[in-house]
N, C-alpha and C positions, 0 to 999 in steps of 0.2 A: 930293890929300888926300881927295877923296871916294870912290875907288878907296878907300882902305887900308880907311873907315868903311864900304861897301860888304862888302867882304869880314869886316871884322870881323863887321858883321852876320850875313852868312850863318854865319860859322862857329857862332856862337852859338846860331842858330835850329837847327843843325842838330844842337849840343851836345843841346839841350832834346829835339829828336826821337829822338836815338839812348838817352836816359838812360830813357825812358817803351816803349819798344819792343824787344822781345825776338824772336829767331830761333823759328819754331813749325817744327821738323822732320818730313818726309814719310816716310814709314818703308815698307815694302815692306806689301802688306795695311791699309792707312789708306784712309778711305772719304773722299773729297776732290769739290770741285765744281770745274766746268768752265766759262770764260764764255765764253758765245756769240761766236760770228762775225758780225762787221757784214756785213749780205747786203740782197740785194736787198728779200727779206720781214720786215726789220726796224723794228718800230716801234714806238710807246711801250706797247703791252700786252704785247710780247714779250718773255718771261724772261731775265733779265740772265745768268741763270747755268744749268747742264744738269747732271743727274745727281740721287745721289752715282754714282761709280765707284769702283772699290778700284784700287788702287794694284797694278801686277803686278811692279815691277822699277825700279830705282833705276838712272838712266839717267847723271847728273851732278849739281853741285853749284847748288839750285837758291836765288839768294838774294831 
């Protein structure tokens, strides 16, 4: 029984997330940011994210 409300749950949660949230597509020449690599010299002043870069080539479908 608490399985079925479990799941009811999520679907619902996930209803409300997909109804507010839209696909934003990467297009060839789109200037995009980059997030860091967890590395040895990371640490909380270091930039979450790197760039922009443009975009050279549409490689696959990215969701």
């Amino acid at each position: 029984m608490s399985h079925i409300r479990e799941c009811a749950a999520k679907a619902k949660v996930a209803r409300r997330y997909n109804a507010t949230v839209f696909p934003c597509p990467i297009r060839k020449g789109d200037l995009v940011l980059r997030r860091t690599l967890m590395g040895a010299t990371m640490n909380k002043l270091t930039p979450n994210w790197e760039g922009p870069f443009r975009v050279q080539e549409e490689v696959g479908l990215i969701i």
